[in-house]
MIDOSE-751568 format. One record per residue (C-alpha): residue number from 1; x, y, z. Coordinates in Angstrom, 1 decimal. Each point is the difference from the previous one (the first is absolute). Last residue first. Example, Ala and Ser with C-alpha at 12.3 -4.5 7.8 and 13.67 -1.06 7.14 Angstrom:
<nodes>
2/13.7/-1.1/7.1 $
1/-1.4/-3.4/0.7 $
</nodes>
This chain:
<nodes>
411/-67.7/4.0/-5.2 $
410/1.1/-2.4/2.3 $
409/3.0/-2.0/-0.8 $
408/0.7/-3.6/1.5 $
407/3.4/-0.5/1.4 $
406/1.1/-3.5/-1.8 $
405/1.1/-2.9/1.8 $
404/3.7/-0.4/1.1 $
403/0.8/-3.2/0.6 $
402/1.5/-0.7/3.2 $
401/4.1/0.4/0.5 $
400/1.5/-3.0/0.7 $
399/3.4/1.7/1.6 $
398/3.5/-1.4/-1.5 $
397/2.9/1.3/2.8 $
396/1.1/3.7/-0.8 $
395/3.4/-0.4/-2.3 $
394/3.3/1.0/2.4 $
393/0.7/3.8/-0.6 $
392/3.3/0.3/-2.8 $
391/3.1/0.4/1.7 $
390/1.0/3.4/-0.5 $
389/2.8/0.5/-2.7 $
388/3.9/-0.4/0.7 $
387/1.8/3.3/-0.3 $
386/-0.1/0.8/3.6 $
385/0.8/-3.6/0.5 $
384/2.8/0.5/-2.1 $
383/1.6/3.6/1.6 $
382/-0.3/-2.3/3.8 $
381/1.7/-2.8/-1.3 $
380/2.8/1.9/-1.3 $
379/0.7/2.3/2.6 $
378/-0.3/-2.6/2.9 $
377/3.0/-1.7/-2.5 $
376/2.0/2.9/-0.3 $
375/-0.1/0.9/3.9 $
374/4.4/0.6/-0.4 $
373/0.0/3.5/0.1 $
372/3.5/0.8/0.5 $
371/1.2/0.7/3.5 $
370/2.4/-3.0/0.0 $
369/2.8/0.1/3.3 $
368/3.0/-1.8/-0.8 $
367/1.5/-2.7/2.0 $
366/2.8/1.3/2.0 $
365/3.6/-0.3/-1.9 $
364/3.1/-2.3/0.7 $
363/-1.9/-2.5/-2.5 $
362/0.2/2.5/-2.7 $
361/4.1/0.7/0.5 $
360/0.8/-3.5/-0.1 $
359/-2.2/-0.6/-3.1 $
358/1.5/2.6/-1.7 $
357/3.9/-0.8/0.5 $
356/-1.1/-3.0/-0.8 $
355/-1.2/0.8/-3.5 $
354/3.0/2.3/-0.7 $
353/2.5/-2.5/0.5 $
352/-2.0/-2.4/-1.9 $
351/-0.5/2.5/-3.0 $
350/-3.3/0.6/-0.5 $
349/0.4/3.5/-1.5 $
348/-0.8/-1.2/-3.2 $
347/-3.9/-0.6/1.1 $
346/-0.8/2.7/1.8 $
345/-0.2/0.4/3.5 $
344/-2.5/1.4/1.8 $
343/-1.1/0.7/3.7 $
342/-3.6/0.0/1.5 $
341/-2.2/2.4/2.0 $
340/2.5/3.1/-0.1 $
339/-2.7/1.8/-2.5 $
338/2.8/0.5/-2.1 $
337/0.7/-3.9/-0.2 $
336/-3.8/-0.6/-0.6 $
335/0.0/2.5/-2.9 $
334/3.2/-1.3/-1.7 $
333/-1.2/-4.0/0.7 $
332/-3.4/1.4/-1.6 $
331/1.8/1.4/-3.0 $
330/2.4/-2.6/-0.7 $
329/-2.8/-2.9/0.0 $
328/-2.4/1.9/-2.6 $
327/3.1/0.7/-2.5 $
326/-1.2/-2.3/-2.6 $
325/1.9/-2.1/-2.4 $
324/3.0/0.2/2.5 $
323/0.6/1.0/3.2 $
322/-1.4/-2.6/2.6 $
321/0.5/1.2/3.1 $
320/2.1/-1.5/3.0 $
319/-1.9/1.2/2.7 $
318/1.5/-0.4/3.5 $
317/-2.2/-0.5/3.2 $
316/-0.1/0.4/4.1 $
315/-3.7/-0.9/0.3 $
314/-3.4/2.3/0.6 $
313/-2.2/-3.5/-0.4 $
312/-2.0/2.3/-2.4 $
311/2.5/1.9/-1.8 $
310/1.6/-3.5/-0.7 $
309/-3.0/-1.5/-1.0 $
308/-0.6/3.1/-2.3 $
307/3.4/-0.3/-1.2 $
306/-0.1/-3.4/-1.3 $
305/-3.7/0.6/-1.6 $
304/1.3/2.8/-1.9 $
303/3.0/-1.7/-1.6 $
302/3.5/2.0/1.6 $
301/2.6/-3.1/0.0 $
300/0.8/-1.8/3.1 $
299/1.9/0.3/3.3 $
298/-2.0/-0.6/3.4 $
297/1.7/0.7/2.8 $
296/-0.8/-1.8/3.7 $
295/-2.2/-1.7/-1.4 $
294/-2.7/-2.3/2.2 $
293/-2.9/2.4/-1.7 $
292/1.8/-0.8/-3.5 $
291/-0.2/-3.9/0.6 $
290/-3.9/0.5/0.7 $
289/-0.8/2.4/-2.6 $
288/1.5/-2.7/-2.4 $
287/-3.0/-1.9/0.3 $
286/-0.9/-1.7/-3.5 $
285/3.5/-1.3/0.1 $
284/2.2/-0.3/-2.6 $
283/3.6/-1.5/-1.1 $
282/1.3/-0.1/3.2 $
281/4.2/0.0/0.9 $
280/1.4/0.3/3.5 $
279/3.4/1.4/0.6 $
278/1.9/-0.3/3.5 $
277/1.0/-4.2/-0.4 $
276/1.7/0.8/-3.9 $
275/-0.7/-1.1/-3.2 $
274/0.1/3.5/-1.3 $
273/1.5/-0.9/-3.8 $
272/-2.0/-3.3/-0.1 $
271/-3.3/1.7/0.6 $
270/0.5/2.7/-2.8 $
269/0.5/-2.7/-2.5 $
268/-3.0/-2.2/1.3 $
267/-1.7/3.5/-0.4 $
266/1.1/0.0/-3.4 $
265/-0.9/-3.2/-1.6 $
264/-3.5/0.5/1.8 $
263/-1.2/2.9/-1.6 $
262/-0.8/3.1/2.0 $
261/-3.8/0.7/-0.5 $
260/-0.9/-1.4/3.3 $
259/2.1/2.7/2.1 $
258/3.6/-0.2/1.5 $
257/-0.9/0.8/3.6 $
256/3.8/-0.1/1.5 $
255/-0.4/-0.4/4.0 $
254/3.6/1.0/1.2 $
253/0.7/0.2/3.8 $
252/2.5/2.4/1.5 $
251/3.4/0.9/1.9 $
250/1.9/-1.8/-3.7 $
249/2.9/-2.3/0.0 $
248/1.7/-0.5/-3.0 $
247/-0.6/3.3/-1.4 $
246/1.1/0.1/-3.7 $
245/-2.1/-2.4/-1.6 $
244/-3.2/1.2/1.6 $
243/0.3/3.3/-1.1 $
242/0.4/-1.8/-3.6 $
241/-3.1/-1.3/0.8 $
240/-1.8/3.2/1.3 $
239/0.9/1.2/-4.0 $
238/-0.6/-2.3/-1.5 $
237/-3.9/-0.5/1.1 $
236/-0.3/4.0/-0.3 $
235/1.4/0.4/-3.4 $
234/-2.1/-3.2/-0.6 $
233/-3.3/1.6/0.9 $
232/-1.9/-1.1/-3.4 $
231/-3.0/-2.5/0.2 $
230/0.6/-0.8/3.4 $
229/-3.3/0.6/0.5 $
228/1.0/2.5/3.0 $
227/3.2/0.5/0.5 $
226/0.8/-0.5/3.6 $
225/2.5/-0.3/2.5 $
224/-1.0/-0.6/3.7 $
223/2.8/1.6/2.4 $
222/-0.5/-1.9/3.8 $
221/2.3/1.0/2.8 $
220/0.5/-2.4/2.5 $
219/-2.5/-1.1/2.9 $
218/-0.6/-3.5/-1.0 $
217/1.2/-1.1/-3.3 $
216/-1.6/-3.4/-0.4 $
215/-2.0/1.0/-3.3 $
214/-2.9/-1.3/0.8 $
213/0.7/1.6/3.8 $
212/0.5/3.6/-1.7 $
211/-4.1/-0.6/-1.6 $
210/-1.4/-1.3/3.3 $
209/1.6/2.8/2.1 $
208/-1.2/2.5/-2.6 $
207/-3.2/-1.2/0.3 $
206/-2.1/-1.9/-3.3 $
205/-2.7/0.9/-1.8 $
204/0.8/3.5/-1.3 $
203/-2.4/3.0/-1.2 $
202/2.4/2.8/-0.4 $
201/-1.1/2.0/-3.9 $
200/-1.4/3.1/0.9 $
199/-0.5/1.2/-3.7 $
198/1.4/3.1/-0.2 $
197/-2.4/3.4/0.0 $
196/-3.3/0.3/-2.2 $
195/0.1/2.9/-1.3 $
194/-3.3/0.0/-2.5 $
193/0.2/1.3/-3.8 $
192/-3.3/0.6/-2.0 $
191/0.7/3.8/0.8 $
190/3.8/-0.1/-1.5 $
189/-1.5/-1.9/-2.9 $
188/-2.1/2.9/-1.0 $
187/3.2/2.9/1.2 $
186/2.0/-1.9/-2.7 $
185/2.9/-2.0/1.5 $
184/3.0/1.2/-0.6 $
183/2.1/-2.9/0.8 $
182/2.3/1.5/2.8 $
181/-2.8/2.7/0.7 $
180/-3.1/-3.0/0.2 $
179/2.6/-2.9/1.4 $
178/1.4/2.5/3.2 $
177/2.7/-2.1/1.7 $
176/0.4/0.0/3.5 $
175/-2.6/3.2/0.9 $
174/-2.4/-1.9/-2.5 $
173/0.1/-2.9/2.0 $
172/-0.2/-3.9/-1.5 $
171/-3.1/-2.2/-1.2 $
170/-1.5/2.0/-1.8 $
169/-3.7/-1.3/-1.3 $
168/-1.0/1.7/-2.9 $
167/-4.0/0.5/-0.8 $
166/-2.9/-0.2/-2.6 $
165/2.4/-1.3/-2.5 $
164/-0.8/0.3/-3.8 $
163/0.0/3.8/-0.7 $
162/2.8/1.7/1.6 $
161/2.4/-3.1/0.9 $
160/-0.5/-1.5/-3.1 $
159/0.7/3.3/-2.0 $
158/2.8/0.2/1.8 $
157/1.0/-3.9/-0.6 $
156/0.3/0.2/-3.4 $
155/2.8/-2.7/-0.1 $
154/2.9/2.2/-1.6 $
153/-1.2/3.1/1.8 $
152/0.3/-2.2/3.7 $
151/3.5/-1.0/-1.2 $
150/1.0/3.7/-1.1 $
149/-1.1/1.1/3.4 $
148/1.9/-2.9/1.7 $
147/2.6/0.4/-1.3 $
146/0.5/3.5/0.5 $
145/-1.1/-0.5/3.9 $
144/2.3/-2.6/0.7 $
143/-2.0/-3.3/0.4 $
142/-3.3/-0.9/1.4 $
141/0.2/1.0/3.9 $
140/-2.1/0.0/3.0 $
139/-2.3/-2.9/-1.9 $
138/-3.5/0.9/-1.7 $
137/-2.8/-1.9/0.1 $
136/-2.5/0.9/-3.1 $
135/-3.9/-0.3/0.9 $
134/-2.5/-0.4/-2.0 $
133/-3.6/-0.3/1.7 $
132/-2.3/-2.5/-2.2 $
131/-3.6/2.0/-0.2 $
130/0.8/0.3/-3.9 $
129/-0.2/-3.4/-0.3 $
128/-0.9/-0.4/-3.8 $
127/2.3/3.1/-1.6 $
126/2.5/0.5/2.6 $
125/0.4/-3.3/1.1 $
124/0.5/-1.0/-3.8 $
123/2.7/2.6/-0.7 $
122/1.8/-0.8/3.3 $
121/0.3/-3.6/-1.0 $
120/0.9/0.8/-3.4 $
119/2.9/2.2/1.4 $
118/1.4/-2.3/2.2 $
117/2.3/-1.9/-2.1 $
116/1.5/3.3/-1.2 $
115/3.8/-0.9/0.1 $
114/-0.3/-1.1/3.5 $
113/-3.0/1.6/1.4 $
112/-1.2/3.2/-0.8 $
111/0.0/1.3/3.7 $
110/3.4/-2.1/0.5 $
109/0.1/0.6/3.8 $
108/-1.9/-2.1/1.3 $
107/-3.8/-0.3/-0.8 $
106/-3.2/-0.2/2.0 $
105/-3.3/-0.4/-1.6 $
104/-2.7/0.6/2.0 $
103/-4.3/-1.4/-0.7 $
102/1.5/-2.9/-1.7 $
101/-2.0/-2.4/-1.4 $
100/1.6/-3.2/-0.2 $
99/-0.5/-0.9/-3.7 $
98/0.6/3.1/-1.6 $
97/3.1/0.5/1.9 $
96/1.7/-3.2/0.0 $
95/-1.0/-0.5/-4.1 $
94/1.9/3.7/-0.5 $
93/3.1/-1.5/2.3 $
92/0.6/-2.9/-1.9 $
91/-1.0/1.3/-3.4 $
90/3.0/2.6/0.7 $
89/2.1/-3.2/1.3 $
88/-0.1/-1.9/-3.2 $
87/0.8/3.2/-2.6 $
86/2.6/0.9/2.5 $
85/2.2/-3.2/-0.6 $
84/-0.9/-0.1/-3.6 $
83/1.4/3.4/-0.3 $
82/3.1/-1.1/2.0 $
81/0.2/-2.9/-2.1 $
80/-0.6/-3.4/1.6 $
79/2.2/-3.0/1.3 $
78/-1.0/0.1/3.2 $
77/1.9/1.1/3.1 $
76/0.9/3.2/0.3 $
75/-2.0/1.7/-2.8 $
74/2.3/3.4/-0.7 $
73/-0.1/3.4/1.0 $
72/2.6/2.3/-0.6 $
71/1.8/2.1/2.2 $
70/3.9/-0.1/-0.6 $
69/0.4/-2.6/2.3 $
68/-3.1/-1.9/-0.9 $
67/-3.3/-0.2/1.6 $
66/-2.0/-3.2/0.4 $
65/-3.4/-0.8/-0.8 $
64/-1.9/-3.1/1.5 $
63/-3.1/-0.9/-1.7 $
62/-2.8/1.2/2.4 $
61/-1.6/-1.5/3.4 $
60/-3.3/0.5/1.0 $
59/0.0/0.4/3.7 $
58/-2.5/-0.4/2.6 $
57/-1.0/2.3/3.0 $
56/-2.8/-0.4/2.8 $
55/2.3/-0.8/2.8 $
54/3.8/0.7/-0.1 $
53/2.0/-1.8/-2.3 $
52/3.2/-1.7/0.9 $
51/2.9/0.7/-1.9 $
50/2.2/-2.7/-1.3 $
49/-3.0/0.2/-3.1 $
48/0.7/3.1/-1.6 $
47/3.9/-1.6/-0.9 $
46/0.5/0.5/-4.1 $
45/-2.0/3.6/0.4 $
44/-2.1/0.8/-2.6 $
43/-3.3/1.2/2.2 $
42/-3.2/0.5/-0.6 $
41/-1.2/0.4/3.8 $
40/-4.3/-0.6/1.0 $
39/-1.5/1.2/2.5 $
38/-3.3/-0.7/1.9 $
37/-0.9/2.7/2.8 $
36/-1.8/-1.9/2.8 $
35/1.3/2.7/2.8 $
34/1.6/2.7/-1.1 $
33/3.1/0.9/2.4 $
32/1.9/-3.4/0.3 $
31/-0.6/-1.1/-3.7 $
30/0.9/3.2/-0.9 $
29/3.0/-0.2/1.8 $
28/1.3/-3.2/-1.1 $
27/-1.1/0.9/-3.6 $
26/2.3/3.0/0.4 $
25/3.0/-2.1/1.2 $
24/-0.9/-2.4/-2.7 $
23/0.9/2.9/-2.7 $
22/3.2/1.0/1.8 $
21/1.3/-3.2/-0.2 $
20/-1.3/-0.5/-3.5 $
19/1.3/3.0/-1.1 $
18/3.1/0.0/1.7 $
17/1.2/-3.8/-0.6 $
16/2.6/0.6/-2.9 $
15/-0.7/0.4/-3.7 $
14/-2.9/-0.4/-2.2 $
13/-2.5/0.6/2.8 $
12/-3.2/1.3/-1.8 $
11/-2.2/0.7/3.2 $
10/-3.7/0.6/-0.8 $
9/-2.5/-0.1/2.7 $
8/-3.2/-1.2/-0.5 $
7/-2.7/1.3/2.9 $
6/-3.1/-1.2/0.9 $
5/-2.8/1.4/2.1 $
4/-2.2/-2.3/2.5 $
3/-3.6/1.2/-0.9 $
2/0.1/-0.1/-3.9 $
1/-2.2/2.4/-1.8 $
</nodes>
C-alpha cells in the first residue's frame, strides 16, 4: 500500500468554468488539509492552465467538448465526431487511472460521465482496485426536479449511486433545497450522501484599497458585473450596457468581467459601445474574489461558484439566472431571494429603467447577513481522509539474521 494517498478527480467541463473552478478549489483544500496527498485533475476545460495549481496536483487535460444551445455536445475544437471525441477521452481517463493508482476517485457532478465516458473507468476500479473509494460530488442544485429525475433514469445513474459509489458529497443544505426528496433519492443512496454546506469560496490577494486604487475610483461606489466563462450571459452583458446608454452620468464604478470563453470579435464590440472613463472592462482574472471583496454590488448570473463567493464575502448581489436548457440557475436565484440573502432578476426584465432602479435600491441596503453553512471545503477534506486508507507501516530496516542451526531431538 502507498504511504502518501492519491486522489484523481474527474471534472468534465464542457461548458463554463464551474467545474473546474470548483474542482481546483477542492484540490486547494485537500492539498491544505492532507499533507503529501498526490492528485491528479482530468479536466476539458479550454483555459485549466490560467489557474495556478496548488501543491501536489497535475492535470491531464481532455479534448475540449462544448455544449450547444439546445444541449448537445459537440468537439469544440478539432475536427472529430462527437463519438470519436469521447472514444479519445474515455481511453484518456481509463489509462490515467490505471496508471496512477488511485486509492479516491473524485467526480463532479456527471456520475456517469459525459455520455458514459466514465463508466469503463468505474467498471475497472471496481473489479481490479476494489480498495479505490468512489465518491460522487454533488452540487446544491442539478436542474428542476422532473428533469432531472428523468435525466438521472436516462444515464443510469440510480443504480450508479446505489451500487458503484461508496459515498455522495453534497455540497449545498438540505433545509435550502432538499436533493434526496426533490430527486427522490432511494433511501441507499440517501445513506451514502454527506451535507457538506457551500464551498467557502473568499481567499483574495489583494486589499480593497489596493484593488479601488487600480481602478482609480477612490471612495465611490463599486458594482462588479459578472458572467462567469462568458460563455453565455449576454442577456446580462446587454442588458447593463443598454443601462449604460441611457444614464450619462452614473453615482458608481463599473468593472465588467466578461469571462475567457467570450470571443474576441464580441468583446471588442461590447468595448466600443461602453467606451466611457466610469466603466472598466477585463476579460479574466484568476482572482476575481479580490475585485468582488472591493464591490460595493456584485451583479452576475446564479453559477454555483459565483454565489458561493458571494455568500461568502456576504456582498450586496443581483442574480441574473440562466433559464434555459436547465433550470439550475433560476432555482437557486429563487431560493437565495426568499431567503432575503440576494435579489433576482430575470433575464427579460432587464430593462434599463428597471435595472437601475435595482441597483439604486441594493446599494441603499445593509450588507446581508449569510447563516448558511458555508464549511464545505473542511467537510470535504475531512469525509476523504476518512475514506482514505491507513498509510501502510514503514518496512523494518534489513536485519542479518544468523543462521539458524537445527534443534537437536532427543528421544
Amino acid at each position: 500500500m502507498k504511504n502518501d494517498p492519491r486522489i484523481l478527480l474527474y471534472s468534465h467541463d464542457t461548458f463554463g468554468l464551474g467545474h473546474l473552478r470548483r474542482s481546483l478549489a477542492i484540490a486547494a483544500q485537500i492539498a491544505q488539509d492532507i499533507p503529501g496527498a498526490s492528485q491528479l485533475l482530468l479536466t476539458g476545460s479550454m483555459v485549466a492552465g490560467a489557474f495556478d495549481l496548488p501543491p501536489g496536483l497535475d492535470m491531464v487535460k481532455l479534448p475540449a467538448l462544448t455544449k450547444r444551445s439546445d444541449g448537445r455536445y459537440t468537439a469544440r475544437v478539432l475536427p472529430l465526431t462527437l463519438k470519436q471525441t469521447l472514444n479519445w477521452r474515455e481511453q484518456m481517463i481509463l489509462q490515467a487511472a490505471i496508471n496512477f493508482e488511485p486509492d479516491l476517485l473524485l467526480v463532479d457532478k456527471a456520475a456517469a460521465g459525459v455520455q458514459g465516458e466514465l463508466l469503463p473507468t468505474l467498471r475497472y476500479l471496481k473489479a481490479w482496485s476494489p480498495q479505490t473509494r468512489l465518491v460522487l460530488g454533488m452540487r446544491d442544485i442539478e436542474d428542476a426536479p422532473a428533469a432531472t429525475i428523468r435525466e438521472w433514469r436516462a444515464n443510469g445513474v440510480p443504480a450508479l449511486l446505489e451500487d458503484v459509489y461508496d459515498q455522495i458529497l453534497y455540497y449545498g443544505q438540505r433545509s435550502v433545497f432538499d436533493a434526496v426528496a426533490q430527486y427522490g433519492m432511494s433511501d441507499v443512496a440517501a445513506g451514502k450522501l454527506v451535507e457538506c454546506g457551500y464551498l467557502r469560496r473568499a481567499q483574495h490577494t489583494r486589499l480593497p484599497a489596493d484593488v479601488r486604487q487600480e481602478l482609480g475610483i477612490g471612495e465611490q461606489p463599486l458594482v462588479v458585473v459578472t458572467v462567469g466563462g462568458g460563455g453565455d450571459g449576454h442577456e446580462l452583458i446587454n442588458g447593463y450596457l443598454q443601462m449604460l446608454s441611457q444614464s450619462r452620468c452614473l453615482p458608481f464604478h463599473s468593472l465588467l468581467v466578461t469571462g475567457p470563453l467570450m470571443t474576441d470579435e464580441r468583446r471588442d464590440l461590447l468595448e466600443q459601445m461602453a467606451d466611457r472613463p466610469d466603466v472598466t472592462f477585463m476579460k479574466f482574472t484568476p482572482d476575481l474574489v479580490s475585485y468582488m471583496r472591493a464591490a460595493d454590488l456584485v451583479i452576475s448570473m446564479a453559477g454555483y461558484n459565483t454565489t458561493c463567493e458571494i455568500l461568502s464575502l456576504q456582498k450586496r448581489a443581483i442574480l441574473v439566472p440562466r433559464v434555459k436548457v436547465r433550470q439550475e440557475q433560476k432555482l437557486r436565484a429563487s431560493h437565495l431571494a426568499d431567503l432575503g440573502l440576494t435579489r433576482q432578476l430575470l433575464p427579460h426584465q432587464l430593462q434599463p429603467s428597471r435595472l437601475l432602479a435595482e441597483i439604486e435600491r441594493s446599494l441603499a441596503l445593509p450588507e446581508p447577513i449569510v447563516n448558511l453553512n458555508l464549511d464545505g471545503l473542511n467537510t470535504i477534506t475531512k469525509t476523504i481522509q476518512s475514506a482514505l486508507p491507513a498509510p501502510a507501516p514503514k518496512a523494518s530496516p534489513v536485519v542479518s539474521w544468523p543462521a539458524l542451526k537445527p534443534v537437536p531431538v532427543y528421544a
